[in-house]
C-alpha positions as CSV (number, residue, x, y, z in Angstrom):
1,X,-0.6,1.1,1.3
2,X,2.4,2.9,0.1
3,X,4.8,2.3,3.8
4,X,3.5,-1.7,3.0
5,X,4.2,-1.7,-0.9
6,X,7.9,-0.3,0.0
7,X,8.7,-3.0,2.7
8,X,7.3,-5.8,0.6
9,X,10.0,-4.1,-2.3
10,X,12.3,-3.6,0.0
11,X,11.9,-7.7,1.0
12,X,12.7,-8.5,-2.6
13,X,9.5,-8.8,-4.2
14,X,9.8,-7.6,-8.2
15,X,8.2,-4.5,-9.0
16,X,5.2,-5.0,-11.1
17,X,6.8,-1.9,-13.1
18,X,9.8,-1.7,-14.9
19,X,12.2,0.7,-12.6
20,X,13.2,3.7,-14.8
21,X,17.0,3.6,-13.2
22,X,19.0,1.1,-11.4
23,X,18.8,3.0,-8.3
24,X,15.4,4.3,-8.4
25,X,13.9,4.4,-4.9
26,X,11.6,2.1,-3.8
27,X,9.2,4.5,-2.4
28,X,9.2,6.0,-6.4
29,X,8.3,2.7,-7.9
30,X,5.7,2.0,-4.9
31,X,4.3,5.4,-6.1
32,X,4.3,4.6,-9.8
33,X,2.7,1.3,-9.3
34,X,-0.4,3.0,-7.2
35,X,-0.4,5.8,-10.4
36,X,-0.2,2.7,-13.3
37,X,-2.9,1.5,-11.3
38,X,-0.8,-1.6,-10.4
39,X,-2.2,-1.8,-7.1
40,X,-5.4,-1.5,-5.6
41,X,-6.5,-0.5,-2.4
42,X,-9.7,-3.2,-0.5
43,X,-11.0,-2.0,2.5
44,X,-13.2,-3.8,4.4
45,X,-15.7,-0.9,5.0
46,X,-18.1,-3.3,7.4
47,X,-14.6,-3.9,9.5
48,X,-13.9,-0.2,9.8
49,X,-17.3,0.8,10.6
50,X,-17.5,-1.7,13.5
51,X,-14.1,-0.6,14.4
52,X,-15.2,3.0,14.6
53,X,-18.5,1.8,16.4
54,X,-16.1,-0.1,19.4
55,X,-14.1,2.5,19.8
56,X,-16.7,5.3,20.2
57,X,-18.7,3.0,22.5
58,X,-19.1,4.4,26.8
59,X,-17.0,1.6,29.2
């Protein structure tokens, strides 16, 4: 979530909080926006238990 958050800053979206200096990193903000509670994670946890299931599964 963080390594997508930092490419989509990185890509020039804004920030959705205010950067304390002009040339904070974008990895810091990405981290302060998860810790506001900015941004929340959705996982799909029907996808990742049938993901599990194929990959455990005997060719």
């Amino acid at each position: 979530m963080v390594s997508k958050r930092v490419k989509q800053l990185n890509a020039g979206m804004r920030p959705y909080v205010r950067p304390l200096t002009p040339d904070e990193d974008k990895l810091d903000i990405a981290l302060r926006e998860i810790g506001e509670g900015k941004l929340i994670a959705e996982v799909d946890f029907d996808a990742v238990a049938k993901h599990e299931a194929d990959q455990t599964k005997w060719s």
